[in-house]
C-alpha positions in Angstrom: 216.4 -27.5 -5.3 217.3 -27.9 -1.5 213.9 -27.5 0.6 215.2 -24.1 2.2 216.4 -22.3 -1.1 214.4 -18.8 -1.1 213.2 -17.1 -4.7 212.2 -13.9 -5.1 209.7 -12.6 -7.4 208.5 -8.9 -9.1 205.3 -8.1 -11.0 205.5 -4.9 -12.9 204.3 -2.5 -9.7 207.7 -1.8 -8.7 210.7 -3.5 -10.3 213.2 -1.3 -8.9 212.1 -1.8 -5.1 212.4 -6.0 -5.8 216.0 -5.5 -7.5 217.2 -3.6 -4.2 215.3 -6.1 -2.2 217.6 -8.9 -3.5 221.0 -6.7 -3.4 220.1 -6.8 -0.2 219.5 -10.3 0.3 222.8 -11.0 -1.9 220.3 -13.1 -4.6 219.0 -12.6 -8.2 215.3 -11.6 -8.8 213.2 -15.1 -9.5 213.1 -15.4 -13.9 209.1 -14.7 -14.6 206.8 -12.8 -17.2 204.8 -10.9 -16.6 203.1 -9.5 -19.4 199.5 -9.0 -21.0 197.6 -11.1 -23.8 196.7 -9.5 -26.7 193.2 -8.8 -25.1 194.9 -7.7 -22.2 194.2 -10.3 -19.7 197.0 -10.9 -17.6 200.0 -13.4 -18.9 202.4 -15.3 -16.2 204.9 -18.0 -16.4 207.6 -18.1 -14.3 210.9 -19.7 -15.7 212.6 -21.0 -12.9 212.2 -24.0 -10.8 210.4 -23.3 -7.6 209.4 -26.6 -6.1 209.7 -26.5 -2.2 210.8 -23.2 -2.2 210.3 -20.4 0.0 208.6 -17.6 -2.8 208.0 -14.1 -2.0 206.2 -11.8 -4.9 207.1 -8.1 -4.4 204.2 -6.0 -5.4 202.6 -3.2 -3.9 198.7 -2.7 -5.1 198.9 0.6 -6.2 198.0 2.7 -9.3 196.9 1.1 -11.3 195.7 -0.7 -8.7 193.4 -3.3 -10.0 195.8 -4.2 -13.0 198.8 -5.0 -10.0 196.4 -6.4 -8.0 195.6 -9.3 -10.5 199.3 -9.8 -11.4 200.0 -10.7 -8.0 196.8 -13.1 -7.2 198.2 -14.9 -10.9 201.1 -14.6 -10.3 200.8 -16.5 -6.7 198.2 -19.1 -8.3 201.2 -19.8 -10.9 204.1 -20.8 -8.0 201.6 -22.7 -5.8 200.3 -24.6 -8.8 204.3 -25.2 -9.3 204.5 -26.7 -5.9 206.2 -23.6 -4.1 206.8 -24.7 -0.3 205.3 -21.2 0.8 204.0 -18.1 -0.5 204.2 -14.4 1.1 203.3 -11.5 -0.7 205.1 -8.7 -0.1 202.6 -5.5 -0.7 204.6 -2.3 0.6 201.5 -0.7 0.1 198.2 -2.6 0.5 195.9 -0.8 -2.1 192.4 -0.4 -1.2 193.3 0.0 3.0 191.2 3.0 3.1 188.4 0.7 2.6 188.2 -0.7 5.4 185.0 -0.2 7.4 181.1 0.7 6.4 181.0 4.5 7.2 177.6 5.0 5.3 175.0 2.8 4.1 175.4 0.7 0.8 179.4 0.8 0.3 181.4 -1.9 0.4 184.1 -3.2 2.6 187.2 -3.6 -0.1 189.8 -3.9 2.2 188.5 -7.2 3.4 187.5 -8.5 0.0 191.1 -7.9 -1.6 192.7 -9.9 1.9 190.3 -12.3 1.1 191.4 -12.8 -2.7 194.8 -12.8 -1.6 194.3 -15.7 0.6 192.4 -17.6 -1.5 195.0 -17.7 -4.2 196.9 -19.3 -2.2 199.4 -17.0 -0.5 200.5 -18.6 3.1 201.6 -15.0 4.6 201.7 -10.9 3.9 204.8 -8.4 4.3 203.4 -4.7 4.4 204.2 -1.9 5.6 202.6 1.3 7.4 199.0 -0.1 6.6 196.7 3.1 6.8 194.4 1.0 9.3 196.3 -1.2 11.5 192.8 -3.2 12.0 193.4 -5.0 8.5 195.4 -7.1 9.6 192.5 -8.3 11.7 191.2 -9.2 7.9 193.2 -12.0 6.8 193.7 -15.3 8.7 196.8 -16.0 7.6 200.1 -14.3 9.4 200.5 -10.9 8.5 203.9 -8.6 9.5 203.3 -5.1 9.8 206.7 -3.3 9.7 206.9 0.5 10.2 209.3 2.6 7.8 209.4 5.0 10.7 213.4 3.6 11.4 214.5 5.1 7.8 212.4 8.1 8.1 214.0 8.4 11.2 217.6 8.1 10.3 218.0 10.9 7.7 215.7 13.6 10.1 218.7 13.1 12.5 221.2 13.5 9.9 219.7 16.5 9.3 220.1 17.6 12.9 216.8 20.0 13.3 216.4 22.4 16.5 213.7 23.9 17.7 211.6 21.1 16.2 207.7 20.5 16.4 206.1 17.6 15.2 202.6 18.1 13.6 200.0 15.6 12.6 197.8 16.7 9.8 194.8 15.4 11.2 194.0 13.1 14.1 194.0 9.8 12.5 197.5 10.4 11.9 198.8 11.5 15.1 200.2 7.9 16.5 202.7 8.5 13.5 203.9 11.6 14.1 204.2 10.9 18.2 206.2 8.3 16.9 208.4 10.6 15.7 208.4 13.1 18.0 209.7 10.3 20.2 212.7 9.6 18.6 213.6 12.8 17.3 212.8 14.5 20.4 210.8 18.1 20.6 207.0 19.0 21.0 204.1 17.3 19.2 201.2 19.7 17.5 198.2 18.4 15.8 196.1 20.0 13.0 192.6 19.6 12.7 190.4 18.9 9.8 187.2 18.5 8.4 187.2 16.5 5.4 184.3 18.4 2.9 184.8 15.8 -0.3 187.0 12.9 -1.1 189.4 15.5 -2.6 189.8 18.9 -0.6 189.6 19.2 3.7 189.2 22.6 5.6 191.6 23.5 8.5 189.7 24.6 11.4 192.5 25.1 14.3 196.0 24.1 15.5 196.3 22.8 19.0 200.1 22.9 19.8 202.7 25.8 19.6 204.9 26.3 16.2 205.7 30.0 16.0 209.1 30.4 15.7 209.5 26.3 15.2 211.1 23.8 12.5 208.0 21.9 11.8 207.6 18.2 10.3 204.1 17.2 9.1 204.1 13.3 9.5 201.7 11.8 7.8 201.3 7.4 6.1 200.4 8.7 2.7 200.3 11.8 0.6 197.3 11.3 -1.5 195.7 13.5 -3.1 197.7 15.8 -1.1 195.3 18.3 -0.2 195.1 17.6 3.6 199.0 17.7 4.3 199.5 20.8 1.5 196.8 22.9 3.8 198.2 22.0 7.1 201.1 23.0 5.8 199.8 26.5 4.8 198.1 27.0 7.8 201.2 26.5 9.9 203.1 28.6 8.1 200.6 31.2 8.9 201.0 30.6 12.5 204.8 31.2 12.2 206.3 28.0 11.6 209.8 28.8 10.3 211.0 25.8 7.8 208.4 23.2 7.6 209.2 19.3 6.3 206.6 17.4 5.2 207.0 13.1 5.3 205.1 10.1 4.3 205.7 6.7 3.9 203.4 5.9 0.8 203.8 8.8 -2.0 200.1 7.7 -3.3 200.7 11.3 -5.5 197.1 10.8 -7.2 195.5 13.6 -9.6 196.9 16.8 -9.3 198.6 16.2 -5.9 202.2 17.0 -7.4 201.0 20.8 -8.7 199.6 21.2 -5.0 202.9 20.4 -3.1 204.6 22.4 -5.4 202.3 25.3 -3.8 203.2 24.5 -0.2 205.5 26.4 1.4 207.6 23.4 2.6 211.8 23.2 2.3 211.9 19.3 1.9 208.9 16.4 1.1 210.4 13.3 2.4 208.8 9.8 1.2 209.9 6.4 1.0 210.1 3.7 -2.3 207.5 1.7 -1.2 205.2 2.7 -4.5 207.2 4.2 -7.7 207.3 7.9 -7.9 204.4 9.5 -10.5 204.7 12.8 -11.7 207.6 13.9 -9.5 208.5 16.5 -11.8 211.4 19.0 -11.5 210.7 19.4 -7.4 214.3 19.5 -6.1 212.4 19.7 -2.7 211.6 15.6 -2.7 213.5 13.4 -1.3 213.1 9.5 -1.4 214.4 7.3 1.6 214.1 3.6 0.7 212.8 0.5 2.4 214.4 -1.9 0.6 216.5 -2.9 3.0 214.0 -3.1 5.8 211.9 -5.5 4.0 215.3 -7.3 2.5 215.8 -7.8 6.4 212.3 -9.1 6.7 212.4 -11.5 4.3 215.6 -12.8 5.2 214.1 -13.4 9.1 210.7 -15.0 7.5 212.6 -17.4 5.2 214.9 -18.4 8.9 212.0 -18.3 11.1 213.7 -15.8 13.2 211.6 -12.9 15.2 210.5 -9.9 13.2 208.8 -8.2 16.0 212.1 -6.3 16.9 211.6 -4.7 13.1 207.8 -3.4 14.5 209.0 -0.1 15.7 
């Protein structure tokens, strides 16, 4: 194997994105298993040679999060211990980045712990994308590229050719995003504010911006639970949004979020492939926009040490 050759490798998280990742690319997907023991403990052997290669192990941490999570740490352990040159993971979605700072006595600080495990099985450099706090990179000392899927998202809202638009944050943590946005698309920015009551459910207090009469996309890095972007949408409708769009990069989709956006009074939920779907359902009103080729692009400027900052927008 020449010094320069690049492999690419999948846990189970997302299959699909890593097949489109190496269309891309114009490779195959790296030959490994990975599977479970009989007890359930995580099984990895990789059947390909990989010494001095360039490795990159597309997984995303998400549900099940701790179970994808293990398969990339193993499965990174298993191509440095077969002399891989160097090791990025590639984590569309960095599981646990909510965790990222002490906001009440006793909790712990699990964003840093998992960039810690990560680096200390070995992996040389991280590919993510829209990390829910940017700070996290701060958390690893190894290189980390922080790509935006903003470009994609982008792309198909001016296909779609909206006038009269409004860009609404659903909260204020969210509102660099949906500037963002507003930038390229062009329009007025509104924000929604929020007071967050439990982990699952917020309460709308007030809108600051005007909508009525106004095409309307709530731009937010993640629908999670979905409560917060379902109820912003609601309450804009009340203030006489016409058609409202709802987009997010990471479509997290956890307990009954799918049942709540099927409430909202929204004409299109547009997401990216950076997790797989759950519990899409019959909602002709999703639409996914992938990022496969944006991290394809990535990778291929990592492996040539050429510049990735011109992909940070």
């Amino acid at each position: 194997m020449s010094q320069d050759e690049i492999r690419v490798f999948s846990g189970n998280a997302h299959h699909d994105l890593a097949e489109k990742i190496c269309s891309y690319l114009g490779i195959t997907l790296g030959e490994a298993h990975v599977g479970r023991f009989p007890d359930g403990e995580v099984n990895v052997k990789v059947n390909c040679d990989v010494r001095g290669a360039d490795c990159f192990v597309i997984q995303p941490t998400c549900h099940p999060a701790n179970d994808n999570l293990m398969e990339l740490l193993i499965l990174t352990d298993c191509l440095k211990r077969a002399s891989a040159k160097r090791i990025t993971a590639v984590m569309p979605y960095f599981g646990y980045a909510r965790q990222d700072r002490k906001d009440e006595g006793r909790v712990p600080i699990t964003g840093k712990l998992v960039a810690n495990l990560i680096e200390r099985a070995g992996t040389h450099r991280v590919l993510t994308v829209d990390l829910h706090a940017a700070q996290i990179q701060g958390f690893f000392d190894i290189p980390v590229d922080h790509l935006y899927a903003m470009p994609v998202i982008v792309n198909y809202f001016q296909e779609k050719g909206i006038d009269e638009l409004v860009v609404a944050s659903p909260d204020i943590g969210s509102s660099k995003m949906a500037w963002a946005l507003c930038k390229r698309l062009g329009g007025r920015l509104a924000m929604v504010e929020k007071r967050r009551v439990s982990p699952e459910s917020t309460i709308v207090q007030f809108v600051i911006g005007e909508v009525e009469g106004k095409n309307v996309i709530v731009a937010d890095d993640m629908i999670a639970t979905g409560g917060s972007i379902a109820e912003a949408a609601r309450v804009l409708k009340e203030k006489g949004a016409r058609d409202l769009y709802l987009c997010a990069t990471h479509p997290v989709f956890a307990g009954d979020a799918v049942e709540k956006l099927k409430k909202a009074p929204v004409k299109e939920i547009v997401i990216t492939d950076t997790i797989p779907i759950r519990g899409k359902g019959d909602d002709p009103r999703i639409r996914v926009v992938s990022v496969a080729n944006l991290l394809g692009e990535a990778i291929r400027r990592i492996h040539s040490n050429e510049s990735v900052s011109s992909l940070f927008v």
